[in-house]
mmCIF file of the C-alpha atoms, coordinates in Angstrom:
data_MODEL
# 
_entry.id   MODEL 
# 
loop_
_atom_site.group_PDB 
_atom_site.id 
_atom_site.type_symbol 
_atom_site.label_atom_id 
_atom_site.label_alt_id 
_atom_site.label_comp_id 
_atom_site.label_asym_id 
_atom_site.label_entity_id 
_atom_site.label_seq_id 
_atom_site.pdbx_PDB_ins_code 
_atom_site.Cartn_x 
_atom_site.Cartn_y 
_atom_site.Cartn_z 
_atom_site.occupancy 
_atom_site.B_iso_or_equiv 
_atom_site.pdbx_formal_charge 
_atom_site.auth_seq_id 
_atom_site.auth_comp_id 
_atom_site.auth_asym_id 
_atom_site.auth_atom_id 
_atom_site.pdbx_PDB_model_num 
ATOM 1   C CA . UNK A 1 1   ? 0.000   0.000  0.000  1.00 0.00 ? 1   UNK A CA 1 
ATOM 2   C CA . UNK A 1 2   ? 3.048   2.245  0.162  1.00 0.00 ? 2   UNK A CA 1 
ATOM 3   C CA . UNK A 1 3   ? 2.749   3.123  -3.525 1.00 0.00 ? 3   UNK A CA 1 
ATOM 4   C CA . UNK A 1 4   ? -0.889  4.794  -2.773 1.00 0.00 ? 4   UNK A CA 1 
ATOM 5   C CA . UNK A 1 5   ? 0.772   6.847  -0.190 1.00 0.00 ? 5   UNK A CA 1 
ATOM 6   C CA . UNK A 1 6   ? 4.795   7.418  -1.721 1.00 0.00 ? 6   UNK A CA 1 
ATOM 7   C CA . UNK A 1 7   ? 4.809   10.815 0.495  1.00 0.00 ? 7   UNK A CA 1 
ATOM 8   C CA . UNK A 1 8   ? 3.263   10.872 4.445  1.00 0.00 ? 8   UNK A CA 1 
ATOM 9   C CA . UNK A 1 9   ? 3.316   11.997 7.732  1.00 0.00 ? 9   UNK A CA 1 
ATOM 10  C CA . UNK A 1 10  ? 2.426   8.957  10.006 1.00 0.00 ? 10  UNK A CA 1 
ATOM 11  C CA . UNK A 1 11  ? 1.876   10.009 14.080 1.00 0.00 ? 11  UNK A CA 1 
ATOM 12  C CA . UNK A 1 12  ? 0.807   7.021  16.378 1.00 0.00 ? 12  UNK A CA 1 
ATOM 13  C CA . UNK A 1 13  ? -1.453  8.533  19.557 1.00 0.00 ? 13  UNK A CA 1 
ATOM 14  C CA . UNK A 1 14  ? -2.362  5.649  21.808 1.00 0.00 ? 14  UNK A CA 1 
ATOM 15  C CA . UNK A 1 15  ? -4.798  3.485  19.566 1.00 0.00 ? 15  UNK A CA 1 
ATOM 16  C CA . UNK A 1 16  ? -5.406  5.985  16.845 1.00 0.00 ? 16  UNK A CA 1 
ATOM 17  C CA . UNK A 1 17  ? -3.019  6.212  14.018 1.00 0.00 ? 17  UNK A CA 1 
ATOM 18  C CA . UNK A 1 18  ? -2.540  9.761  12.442 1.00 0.00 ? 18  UNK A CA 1 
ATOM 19  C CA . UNK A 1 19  ? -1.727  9.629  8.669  1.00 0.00 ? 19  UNK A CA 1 
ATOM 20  C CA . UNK A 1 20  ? -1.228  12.928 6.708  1.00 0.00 ? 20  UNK A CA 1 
ATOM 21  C CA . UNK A 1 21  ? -1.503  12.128 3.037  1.00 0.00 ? 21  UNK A CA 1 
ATOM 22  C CA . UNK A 1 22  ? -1.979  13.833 -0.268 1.00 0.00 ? 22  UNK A CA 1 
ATOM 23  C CA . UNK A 1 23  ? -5.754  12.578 -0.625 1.00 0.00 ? 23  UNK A CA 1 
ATOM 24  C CA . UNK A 1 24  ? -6.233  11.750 -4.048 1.00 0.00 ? 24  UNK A CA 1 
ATOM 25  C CA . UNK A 1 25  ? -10.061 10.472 -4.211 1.00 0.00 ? 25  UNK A CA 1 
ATOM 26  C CA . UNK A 1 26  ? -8.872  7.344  -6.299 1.00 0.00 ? 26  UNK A CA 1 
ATOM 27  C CA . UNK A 1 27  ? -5.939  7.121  -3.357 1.00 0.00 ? 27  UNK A CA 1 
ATOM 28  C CA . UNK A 1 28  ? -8.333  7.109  -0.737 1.00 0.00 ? 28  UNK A CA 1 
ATOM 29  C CA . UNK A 1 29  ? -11.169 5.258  -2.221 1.00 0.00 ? 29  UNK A CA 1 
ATOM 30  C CA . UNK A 1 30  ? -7.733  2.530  -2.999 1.00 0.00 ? 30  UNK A CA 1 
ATOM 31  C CA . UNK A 1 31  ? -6.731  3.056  0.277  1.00 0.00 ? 31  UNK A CA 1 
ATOM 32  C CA . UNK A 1 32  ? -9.839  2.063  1.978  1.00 0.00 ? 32  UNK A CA 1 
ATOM 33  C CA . UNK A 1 33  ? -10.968 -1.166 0.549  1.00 0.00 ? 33  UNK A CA 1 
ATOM 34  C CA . UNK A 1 34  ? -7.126  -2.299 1.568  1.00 0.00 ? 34  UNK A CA 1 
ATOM 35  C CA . UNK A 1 35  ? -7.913  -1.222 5.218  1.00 0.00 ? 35  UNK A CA 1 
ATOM 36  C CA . UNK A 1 36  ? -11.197 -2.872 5.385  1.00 0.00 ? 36  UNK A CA 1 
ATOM 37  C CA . UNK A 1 37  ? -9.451  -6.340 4.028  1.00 0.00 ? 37  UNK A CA 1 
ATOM 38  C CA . UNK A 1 38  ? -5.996  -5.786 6.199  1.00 0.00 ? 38  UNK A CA 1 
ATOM 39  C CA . UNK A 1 39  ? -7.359  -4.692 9.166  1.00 0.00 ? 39  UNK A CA 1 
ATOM 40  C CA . UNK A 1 40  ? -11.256 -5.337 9.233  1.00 0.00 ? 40  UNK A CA 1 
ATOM 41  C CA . UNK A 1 41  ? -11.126 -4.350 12.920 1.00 0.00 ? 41  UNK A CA 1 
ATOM 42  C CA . UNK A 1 42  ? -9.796  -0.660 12.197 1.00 0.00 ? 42  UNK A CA 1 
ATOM 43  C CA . UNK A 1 43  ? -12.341 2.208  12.040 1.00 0.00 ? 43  UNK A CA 1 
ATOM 44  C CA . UNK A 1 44  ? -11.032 4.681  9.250  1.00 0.00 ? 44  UNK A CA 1 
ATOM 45  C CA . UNK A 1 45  ? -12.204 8.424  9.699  1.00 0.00 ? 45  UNK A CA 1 
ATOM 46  C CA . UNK A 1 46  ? -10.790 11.664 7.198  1.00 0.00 ? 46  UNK A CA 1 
ATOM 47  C CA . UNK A 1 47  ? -10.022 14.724 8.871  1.00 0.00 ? 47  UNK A CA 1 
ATOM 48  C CA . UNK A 1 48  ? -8.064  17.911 7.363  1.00 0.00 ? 48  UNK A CA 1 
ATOM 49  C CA . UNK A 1 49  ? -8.060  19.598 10.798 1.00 0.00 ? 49  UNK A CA 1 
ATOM 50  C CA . UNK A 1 50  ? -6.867  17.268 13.229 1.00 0.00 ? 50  UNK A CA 1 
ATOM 51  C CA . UNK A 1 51  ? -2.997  18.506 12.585 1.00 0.00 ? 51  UNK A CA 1 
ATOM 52  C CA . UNK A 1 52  ? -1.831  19.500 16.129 1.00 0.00 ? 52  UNK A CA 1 
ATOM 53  C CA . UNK A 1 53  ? -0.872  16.086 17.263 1.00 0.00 ? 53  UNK A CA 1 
ATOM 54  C CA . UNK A 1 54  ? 2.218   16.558 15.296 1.00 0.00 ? 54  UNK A CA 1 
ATOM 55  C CA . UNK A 1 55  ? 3.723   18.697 17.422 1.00 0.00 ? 55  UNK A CA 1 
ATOM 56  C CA . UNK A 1 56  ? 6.528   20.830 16.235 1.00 0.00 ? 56  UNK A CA 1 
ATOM 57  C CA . UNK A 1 57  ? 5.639   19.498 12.809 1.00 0.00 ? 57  UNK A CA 1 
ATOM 58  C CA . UNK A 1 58  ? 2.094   20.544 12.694 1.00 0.00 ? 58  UNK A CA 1 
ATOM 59  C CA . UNK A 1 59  ? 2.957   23.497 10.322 1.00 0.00 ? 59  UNK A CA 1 
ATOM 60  C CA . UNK A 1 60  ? 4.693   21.477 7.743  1.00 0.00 ? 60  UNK A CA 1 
ATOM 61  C CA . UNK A 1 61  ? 1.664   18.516 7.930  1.00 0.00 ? 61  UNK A CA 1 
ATOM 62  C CA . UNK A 1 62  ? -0.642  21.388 7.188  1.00 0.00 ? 62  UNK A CA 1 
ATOM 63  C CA . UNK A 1 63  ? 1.429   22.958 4.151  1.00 0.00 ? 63  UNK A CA 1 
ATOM 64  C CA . UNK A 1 64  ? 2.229   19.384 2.290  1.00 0.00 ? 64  UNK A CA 1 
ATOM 65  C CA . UNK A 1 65  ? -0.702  17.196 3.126  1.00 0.00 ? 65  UNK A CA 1 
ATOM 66  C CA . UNK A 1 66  ? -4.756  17.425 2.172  1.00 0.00 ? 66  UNK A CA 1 
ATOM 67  C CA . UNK A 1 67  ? -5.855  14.589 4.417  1.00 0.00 ? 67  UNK A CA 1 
ATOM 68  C CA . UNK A 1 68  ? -5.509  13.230 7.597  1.00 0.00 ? 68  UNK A CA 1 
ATOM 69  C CA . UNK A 1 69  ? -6.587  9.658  8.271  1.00 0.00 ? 69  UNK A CA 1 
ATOM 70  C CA . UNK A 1 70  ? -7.393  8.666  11.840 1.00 0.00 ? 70  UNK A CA 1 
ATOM 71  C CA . UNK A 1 71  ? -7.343  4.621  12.074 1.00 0.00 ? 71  UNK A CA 1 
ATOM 72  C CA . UNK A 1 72  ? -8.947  3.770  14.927 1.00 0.00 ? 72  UNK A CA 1 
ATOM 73  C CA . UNK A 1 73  ? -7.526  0.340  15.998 1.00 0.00 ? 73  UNK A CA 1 
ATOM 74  C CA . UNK A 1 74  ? -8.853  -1.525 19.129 1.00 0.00 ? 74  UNK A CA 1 
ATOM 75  C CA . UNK A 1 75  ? -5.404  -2.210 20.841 1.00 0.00 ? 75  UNK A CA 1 
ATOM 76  C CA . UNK A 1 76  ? -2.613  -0.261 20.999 1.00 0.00 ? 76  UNK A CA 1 
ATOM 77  C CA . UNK A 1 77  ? -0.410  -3.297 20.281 1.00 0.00 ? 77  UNK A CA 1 
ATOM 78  C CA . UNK A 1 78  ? -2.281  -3.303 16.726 1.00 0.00 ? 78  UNK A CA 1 
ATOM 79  C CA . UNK A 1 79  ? -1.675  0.784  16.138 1.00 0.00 ? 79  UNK A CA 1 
ATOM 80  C CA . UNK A 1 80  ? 2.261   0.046  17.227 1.00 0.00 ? 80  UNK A CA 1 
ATOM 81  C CA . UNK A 1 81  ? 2.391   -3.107 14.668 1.00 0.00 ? 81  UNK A CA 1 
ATOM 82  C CA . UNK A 1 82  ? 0.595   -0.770 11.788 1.00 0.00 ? 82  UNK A CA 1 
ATOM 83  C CA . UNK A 1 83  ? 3.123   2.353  12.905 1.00 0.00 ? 83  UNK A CA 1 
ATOM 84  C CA . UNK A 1 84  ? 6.305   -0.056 12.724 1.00 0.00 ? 84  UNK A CA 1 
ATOM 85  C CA . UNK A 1 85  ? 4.847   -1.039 8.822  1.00 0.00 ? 85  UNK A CA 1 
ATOM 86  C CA . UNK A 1 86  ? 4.179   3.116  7.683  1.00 0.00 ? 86  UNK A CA 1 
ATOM 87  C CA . UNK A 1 87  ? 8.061   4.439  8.282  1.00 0.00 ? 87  UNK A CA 1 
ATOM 88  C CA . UNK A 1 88  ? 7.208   8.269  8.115  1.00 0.00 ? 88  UNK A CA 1 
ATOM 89  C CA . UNK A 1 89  ? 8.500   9.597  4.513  1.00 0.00 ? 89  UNK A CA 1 
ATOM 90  C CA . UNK A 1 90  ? 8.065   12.894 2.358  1.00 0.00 ? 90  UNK A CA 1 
ATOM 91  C CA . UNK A 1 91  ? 9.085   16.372 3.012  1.00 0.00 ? 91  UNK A CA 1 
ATOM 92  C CA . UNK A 1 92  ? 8.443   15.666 6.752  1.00 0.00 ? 92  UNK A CA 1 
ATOM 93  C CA . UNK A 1 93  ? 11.402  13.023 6.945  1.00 0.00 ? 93  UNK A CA 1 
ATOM 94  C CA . UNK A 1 94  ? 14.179  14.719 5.317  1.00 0.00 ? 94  UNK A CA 1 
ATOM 95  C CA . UNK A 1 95  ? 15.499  17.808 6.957  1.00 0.00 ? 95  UNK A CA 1 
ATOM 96  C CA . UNK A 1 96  ? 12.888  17.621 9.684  1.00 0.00 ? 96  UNK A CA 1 
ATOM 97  C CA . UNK A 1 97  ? 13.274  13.534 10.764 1.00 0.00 ? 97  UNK A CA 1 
ATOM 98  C CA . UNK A 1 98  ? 15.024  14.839 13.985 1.00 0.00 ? 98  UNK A CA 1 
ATOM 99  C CA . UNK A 1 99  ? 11.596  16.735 15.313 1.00 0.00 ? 99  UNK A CA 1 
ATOM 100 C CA . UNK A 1 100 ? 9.545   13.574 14.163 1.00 0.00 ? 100 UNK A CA 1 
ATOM 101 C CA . UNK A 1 101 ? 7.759   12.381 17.868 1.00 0.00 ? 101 UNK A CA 1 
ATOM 102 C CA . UNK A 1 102 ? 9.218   9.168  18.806 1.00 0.00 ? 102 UNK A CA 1 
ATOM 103 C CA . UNK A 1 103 ? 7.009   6.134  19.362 1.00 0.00 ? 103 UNK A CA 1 
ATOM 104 C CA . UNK A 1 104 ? 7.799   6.407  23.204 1.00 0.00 ? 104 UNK A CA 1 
ATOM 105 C CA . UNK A 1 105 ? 4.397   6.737  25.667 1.00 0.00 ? 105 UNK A CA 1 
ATOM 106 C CA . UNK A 1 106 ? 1.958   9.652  24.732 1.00 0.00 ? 106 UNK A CA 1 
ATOM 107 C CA . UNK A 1 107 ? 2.295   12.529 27.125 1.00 0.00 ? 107 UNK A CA 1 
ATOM 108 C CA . UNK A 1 108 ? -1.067  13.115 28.191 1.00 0.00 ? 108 UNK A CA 1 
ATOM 109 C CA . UNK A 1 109 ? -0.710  17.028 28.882 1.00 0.00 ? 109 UNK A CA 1 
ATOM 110 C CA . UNK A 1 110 ? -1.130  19.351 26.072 1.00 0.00 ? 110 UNK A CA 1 
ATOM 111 C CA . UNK A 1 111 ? 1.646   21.907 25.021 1.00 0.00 ? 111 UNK A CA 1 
ATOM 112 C CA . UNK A 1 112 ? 1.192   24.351 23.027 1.00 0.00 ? 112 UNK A CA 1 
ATOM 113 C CA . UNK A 1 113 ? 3.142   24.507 20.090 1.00 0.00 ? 113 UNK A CA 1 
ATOM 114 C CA . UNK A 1 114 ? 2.685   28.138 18.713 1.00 0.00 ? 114 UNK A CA 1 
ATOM 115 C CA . UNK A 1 115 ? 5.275   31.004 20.456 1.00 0.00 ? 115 UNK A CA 1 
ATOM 116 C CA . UNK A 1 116 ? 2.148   33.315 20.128 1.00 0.00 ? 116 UNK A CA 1 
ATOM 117 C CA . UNK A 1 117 ? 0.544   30.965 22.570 1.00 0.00 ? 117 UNK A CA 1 
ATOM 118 C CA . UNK A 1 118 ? 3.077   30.631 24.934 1.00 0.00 ? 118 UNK A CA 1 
ATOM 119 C CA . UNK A 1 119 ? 3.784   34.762 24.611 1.00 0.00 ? 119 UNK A CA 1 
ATOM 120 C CA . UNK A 1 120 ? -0.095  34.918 25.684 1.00 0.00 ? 120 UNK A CA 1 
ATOM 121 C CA . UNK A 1 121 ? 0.020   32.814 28.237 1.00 0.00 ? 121 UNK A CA 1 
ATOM 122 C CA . UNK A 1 122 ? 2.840   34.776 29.368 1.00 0.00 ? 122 UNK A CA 1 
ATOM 123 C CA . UNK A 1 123 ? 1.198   37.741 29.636 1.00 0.00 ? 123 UNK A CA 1 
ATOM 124 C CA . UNK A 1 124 ? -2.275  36.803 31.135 1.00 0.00 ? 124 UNK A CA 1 
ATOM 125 C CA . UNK A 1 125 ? 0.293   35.883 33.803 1.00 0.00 ? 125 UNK A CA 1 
ATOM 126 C CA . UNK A 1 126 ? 1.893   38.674 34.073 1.00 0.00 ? 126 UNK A CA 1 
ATOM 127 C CA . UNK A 1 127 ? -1.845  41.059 33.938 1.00 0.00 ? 127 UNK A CA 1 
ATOM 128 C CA . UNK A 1 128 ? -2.716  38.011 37.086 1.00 0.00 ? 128 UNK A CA 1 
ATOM 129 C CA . UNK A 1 129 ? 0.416   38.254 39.054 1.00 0.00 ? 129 UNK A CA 1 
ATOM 130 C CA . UNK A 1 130 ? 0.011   42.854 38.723 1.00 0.00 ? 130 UNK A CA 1 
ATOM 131 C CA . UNK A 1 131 ? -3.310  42.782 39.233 1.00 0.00 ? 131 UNK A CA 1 
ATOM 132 C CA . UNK A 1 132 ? -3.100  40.603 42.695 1.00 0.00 ? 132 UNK A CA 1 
ATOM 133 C CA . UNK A 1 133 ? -0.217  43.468 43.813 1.00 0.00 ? 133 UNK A CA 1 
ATOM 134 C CA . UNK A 1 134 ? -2.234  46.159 42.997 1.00 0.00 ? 134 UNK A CA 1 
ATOM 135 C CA . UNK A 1 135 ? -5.465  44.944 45.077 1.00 0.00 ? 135 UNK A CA 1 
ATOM 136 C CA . UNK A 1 136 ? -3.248  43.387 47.834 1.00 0.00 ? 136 UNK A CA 1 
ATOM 137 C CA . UNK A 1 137 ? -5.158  39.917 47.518 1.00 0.00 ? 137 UNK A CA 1 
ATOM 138 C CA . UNK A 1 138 ? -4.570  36.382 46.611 1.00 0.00 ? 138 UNK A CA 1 
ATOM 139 C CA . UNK A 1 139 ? -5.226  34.923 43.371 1.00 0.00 ? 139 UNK A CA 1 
ATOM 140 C CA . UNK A 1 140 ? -8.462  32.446 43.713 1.00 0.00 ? 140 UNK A CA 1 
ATOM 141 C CA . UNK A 1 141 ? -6.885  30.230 41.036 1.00 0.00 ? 141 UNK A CA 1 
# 
């Protein structure tokens, strides 16, 4: 099935395996009657928005690839085998193989990725931590 998808961004979260893809309708509609005779068990879902699980990477996902595939498998130990099969290649793996999550436990916190985030965050801090000096009183948070 690698010659559907030459050039992809594969993520594994858990159970779910994340795979960005340039979605071709014959592709896809290819690609899904070889899921449902591989892996009958798998539940296949499209989504072009769900890039943020990529991390650091989530940019360049969003610039080279039209789809995202969510398979849906109902152990983990199934997601890892399918993950170990889809080696991550494209303009993701060259340059930018270093940032590519590795397949260690997923961190169950969310980070955000953006600096303007983290700048905002920053500074709703800093408007907290003036306005509790100001009135002289503790932060409920």
């Amino acid at each position: 099935m690698h010659h559907i998808f030459p050039d992809h961004a594969l993520v594994r979260r858990d159970c779910a395996v994340l795979l960005a893809v340039v979605g071709w309708k014959q592709r896809l509609a290819a690609f899904e009657l070889w899921m449902a005779d591989s892996y009958p068990e798998a539940r296949l879902e499209y989504t072009s928005f769900d890039y943020l699980p990529f991390g650091p990477l989530s940019e360049i996902v969003f610039d080279h690839y039209d789809v995202i595939l969510r398979i849906c498998f109902p152990t983990e130990a199934d997601a890892r085998r399918f993950e170990t099969l889809w080696p991550t290649r494209g303009p993701v793996a060259g340059p930018y193989a270093k940032l590519w999550p590795d397949n260690g436990p997923t961190p169950r916190k969310l980070e955000p990725f953006h600096s303007h985030l983290i700048r905002r965050l920053a500074h709703a801090k800093e408007r907290r931590n003036a306005k509790k000096k100001n009135t002289g009183g503790s932060d409920p948070d």
